[in-house]
DOVEXTOR-626142 format. One record per residue (C-alpha): residue number from 1; residue in three letters; z negated, y, x negated. Coordinates in steps of 0.5 Angstrom, whole numbers. Each point is the difference from the previous one (the first is absolute). Layout:
N
i aa zz yy xx
NUM ala Z Y X
...
***
This chain:
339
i aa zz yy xx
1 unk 56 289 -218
2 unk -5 1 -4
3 unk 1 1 -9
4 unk -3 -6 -3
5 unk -1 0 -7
6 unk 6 -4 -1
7 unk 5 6 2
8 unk -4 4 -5
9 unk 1 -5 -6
10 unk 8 1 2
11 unk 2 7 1
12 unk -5 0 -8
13 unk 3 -6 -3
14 unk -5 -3 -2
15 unk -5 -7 3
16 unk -3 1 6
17 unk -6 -3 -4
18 unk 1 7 -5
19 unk -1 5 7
20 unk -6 -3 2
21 unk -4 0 -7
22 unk 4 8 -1
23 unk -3 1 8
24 unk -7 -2 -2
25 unk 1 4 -8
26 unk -1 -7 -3
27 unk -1 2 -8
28 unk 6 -5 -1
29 unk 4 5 3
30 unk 3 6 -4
31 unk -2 7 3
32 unk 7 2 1
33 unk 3 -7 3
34 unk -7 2 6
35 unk 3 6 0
36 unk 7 -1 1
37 unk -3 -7 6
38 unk -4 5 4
39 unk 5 6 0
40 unk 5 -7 3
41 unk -6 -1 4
42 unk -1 6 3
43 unk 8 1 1
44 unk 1 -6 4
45 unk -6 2 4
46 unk -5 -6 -3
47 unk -7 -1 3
48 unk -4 -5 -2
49 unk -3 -5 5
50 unk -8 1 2
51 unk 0 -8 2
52 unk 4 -2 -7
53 unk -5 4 -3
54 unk -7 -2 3
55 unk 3 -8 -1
56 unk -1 1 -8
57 unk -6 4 1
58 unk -4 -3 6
59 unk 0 8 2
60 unk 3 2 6
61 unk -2 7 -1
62 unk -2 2 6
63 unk -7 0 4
64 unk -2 -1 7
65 unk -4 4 5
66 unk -2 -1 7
67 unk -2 5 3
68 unk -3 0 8
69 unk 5 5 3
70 unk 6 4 -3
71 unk -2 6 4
72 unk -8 1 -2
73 unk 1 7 -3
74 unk -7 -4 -4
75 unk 5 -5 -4
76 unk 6 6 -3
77 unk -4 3 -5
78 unk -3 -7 -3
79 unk 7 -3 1
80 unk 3 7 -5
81 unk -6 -1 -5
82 unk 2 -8 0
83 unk 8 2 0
84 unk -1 4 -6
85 unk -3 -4 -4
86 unk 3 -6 1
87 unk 7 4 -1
88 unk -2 3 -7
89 unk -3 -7 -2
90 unk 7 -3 2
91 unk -2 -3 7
92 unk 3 0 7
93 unk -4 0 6
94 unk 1 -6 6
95 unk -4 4 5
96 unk -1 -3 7
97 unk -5 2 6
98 unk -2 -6 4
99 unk -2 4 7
100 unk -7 -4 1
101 unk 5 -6 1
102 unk -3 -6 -3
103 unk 7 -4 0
104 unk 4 6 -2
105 unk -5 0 -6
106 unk 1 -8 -1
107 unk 8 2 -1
108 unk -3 5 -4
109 unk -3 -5 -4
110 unk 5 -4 0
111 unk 6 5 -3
112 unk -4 3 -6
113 unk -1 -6 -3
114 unk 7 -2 2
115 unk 2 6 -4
116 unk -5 -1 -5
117 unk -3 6 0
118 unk -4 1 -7
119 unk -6 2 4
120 unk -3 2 6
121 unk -3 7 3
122 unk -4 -1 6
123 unk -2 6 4
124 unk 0 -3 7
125 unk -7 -3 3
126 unk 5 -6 2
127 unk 0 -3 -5
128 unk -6 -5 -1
129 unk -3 -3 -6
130 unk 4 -6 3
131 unk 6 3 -1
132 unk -1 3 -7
133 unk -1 -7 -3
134 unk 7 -2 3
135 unk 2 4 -5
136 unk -4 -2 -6
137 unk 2 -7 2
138 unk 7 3 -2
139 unk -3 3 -6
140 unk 1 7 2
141 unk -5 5 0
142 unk -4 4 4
143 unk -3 8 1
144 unk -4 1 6
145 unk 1 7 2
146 unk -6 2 5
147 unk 1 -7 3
148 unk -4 -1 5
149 unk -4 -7 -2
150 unk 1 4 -7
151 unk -5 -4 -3
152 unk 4 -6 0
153 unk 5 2 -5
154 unk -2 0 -8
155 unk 4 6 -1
156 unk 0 6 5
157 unk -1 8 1
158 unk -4 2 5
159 unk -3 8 3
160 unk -6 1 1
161 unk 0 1 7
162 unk -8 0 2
163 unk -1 6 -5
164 unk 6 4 3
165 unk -3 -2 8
166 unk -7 2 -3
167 unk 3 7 -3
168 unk 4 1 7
169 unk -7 -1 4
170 unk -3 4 -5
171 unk 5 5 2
172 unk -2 1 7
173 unk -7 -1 -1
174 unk 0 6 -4
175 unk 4 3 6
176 unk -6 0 5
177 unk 3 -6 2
178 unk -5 -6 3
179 unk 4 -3 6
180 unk 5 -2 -5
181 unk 4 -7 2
182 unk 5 -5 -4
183 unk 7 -3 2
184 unk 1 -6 -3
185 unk 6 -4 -1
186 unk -2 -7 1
187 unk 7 -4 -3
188 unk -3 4 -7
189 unk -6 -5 -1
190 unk -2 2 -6
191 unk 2 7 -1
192 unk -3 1 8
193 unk -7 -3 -2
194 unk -1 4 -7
195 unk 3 6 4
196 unk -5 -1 5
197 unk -6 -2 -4
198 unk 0 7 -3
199 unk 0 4 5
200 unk -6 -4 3
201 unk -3 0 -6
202 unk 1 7 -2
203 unk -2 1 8
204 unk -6 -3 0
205 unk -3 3 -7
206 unk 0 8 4
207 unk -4 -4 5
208 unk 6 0 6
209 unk 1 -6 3
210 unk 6 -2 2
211 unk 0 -4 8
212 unk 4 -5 1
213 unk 6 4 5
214 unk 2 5 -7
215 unk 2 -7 -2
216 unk 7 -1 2
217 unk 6 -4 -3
218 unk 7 2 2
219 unk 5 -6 1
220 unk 4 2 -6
221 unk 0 5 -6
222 unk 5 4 2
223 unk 2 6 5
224 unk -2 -3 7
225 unk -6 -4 -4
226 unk -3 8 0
227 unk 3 1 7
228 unk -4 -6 3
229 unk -6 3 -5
230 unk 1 7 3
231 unk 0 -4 8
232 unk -7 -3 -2
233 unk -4 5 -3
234 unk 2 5 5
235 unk -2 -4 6
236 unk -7 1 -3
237 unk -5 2 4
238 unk -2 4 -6
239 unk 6 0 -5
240 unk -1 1 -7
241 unk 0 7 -4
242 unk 4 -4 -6
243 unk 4 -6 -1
244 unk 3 -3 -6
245 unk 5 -4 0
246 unk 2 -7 -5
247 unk 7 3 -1
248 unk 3 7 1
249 unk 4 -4 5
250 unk -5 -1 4
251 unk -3 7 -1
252 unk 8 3 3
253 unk 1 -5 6
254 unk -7 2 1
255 unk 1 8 -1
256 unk 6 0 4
257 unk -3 -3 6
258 unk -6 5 0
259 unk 6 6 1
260 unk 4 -4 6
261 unk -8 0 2
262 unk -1 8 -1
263 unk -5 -1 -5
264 unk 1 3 -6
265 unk -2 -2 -9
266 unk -5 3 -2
267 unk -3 3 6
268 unk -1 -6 4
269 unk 0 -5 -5
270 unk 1 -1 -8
271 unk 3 -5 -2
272 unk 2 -4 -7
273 unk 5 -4 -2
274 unk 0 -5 -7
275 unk 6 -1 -4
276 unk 2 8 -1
277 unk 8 -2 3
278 unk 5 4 -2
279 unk 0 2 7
280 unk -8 2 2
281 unk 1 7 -4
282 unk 6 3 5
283 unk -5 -2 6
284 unk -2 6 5
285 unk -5 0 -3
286 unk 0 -4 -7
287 unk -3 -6 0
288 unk -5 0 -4
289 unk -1 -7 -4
290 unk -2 -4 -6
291 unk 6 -2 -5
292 unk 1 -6 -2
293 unk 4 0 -8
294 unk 5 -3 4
295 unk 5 0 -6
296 unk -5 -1 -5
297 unk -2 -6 4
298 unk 8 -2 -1
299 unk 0 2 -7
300 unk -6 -5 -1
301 unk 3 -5 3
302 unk 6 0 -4
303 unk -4 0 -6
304 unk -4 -6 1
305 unk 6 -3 2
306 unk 4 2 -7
307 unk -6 -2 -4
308 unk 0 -7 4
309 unk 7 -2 -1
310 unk -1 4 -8
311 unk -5 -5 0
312 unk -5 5 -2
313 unk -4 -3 5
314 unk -2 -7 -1
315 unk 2 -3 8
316 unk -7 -4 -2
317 unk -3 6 -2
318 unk -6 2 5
319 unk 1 3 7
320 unk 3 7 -1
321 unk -1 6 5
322 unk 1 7 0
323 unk -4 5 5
324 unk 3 8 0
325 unk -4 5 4
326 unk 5 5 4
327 unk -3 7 2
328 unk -2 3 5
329 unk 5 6 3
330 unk -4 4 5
331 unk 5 4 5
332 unk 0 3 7
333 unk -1 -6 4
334 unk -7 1 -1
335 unk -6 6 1
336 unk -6 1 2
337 unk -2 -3 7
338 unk 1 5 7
339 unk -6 0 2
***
């Protein structure tokens, strides 16, 4: 059974009104009965009550964050940046991934607010704008990290992803290469569009054209999204020299059908990734990739949510976004054409 506040004003001999004024270092308390309260609490093992706590502050100390899956090695380092803050701000993290399924993120929905969160982090593309205002309808805040329909949050961080496609298309312009292709992701709209445009735009300021068959989307953005992309673009007439790929997934789904097809990276194709994942700088070869500040978007995100519930940012303050710029990691998945 848990120690209450009562077993406390017990074993010290005084009112269980004292313990609790003594626990919080209440003025009216003397330094030495606080100190003899607490060396009585910590003998019995006293710890304080989160819920009792959040009923007299309105806080519950603990912060909401959907993710779209668990294991996208994408999400550790912004989900680390958020712990780290929110840990040394006296925040608890409710992490919860809703897999691309709409009714598991309605339960989702449903749970934070049960839990009265004190605020929510959204870092899955799941979440729409609808869904955002079931929160503010609860009077719970909200940052969008990298959101999908980003534009539709008040508060959000995002990364400028046509600035990186364009730096990696850039990249394997100054190669040599023209005959360059894109792997998308259609399930990332925003961020697929944006990605895609910049390596069009830059493509068509060297006056290479890009034909409609070097446009291709994966099913997904993950491994066998890059194994499907590799199966197209290998059943090309006239394959391309250079891929870039949405994601570093893609691009080692995409590197590892390659192999099994006695094609070798980059001899027979370069080929590009975006994110910079843990993983892409052990591929053989290394993955070259664009890196996402994915720990300083994490980082960002805390604090705005901290300046929100700090009240340092007005909630009827003018929309507030935040866009970082990453940096180009050139490794050895990419080289000049071999031709």
């Amino acid at each position: 059974m848990a120690v209450t506040i009562k077993d406390i004003a017990k074993a010290a001999g005084v009112a269980h009104s004292t313990v609790s004024r003594a626990l919080r270092e209440h003025p009216a308390i003397a330094p030495d009965t606080i100190i003899r309260i607490k060396q009585h609490a910590e003998k019995l093992g006293y710890v304080p009550s989160a819920v009792a706590r959040g009923l007299k502050t309105n806080r519950s100390n603990a912060l909401g964050v959907i993710v779209s899956r668990i294991d996208d090695p994408f999400f550790s380092e912004i989900l680390q940046a958020l712990d780290d803050e929110a840990h040394a701000a006296g925040y608890s993290l409710f992490i919860a991934a809703d897999n691309r399924d709409l009714e598991r993120l309605e339960i989702i929905i449903k749970t934070m607010g049960e839990r009265r969160v004190d605020g929510i982090i959204v870092c899955s593309g799941n979440v729409t704008a609808q869904h955002g205002r079931q929160f503010q309808q609860q009077g719970i805040p909200i940052v969008a990290v990298d959101n999908q329909t980003i534009e539709d949050y008040q508060y959000s961080i995002s990364h400028d992803h046509y600035f990186g496609s364009c730096q990696l298309s850039q990249h394997l312009l100054d190669m040599g290469h023209s005959k360059i292709a894109y792997l998308g992701n259609p399930r990332s709209t925003r961020v697929n569009r944006e990605r895609q445009k910049g390596f069009l735009d830059t493509m068509a300021q060297a006056n290479f054209p890009v034909p409609s068959e070097y446009l291709f989307n994966g099913p997904n953005g993950q491994l066998d999204g890059g194994e499907a992309g590799a199966d197209y673009f290998l059943m090309l007439s006239e394959p391309p020299t250079a891929i870039v790929c949405f994601n570093d997934l893609m691009a080692i789904g995409l590197m590892h059908r390659y192999r099994e097809s006695d094609l070798f990276i980059p001899k027979d194709c370069s080929v590009v990734g975006f994110d910079n994942i843990a993983i892409s700088a052990y591929m053989v070869p290394p993955l070259t990739t664009f890196e996402q500040p994915k720990y300083e978007l994490g980082y960002a995100a805390a604090r705005m949510m901290m300046n929100l519930l700090n009240h340092e940012i007005q909630e009827n303050q003018t929309t507030k976004t935040e866009v970082l710029r990453g940096t180009l990691i050139i490794r050895e998945s990419t080289a000049p054409p071999n031709v």
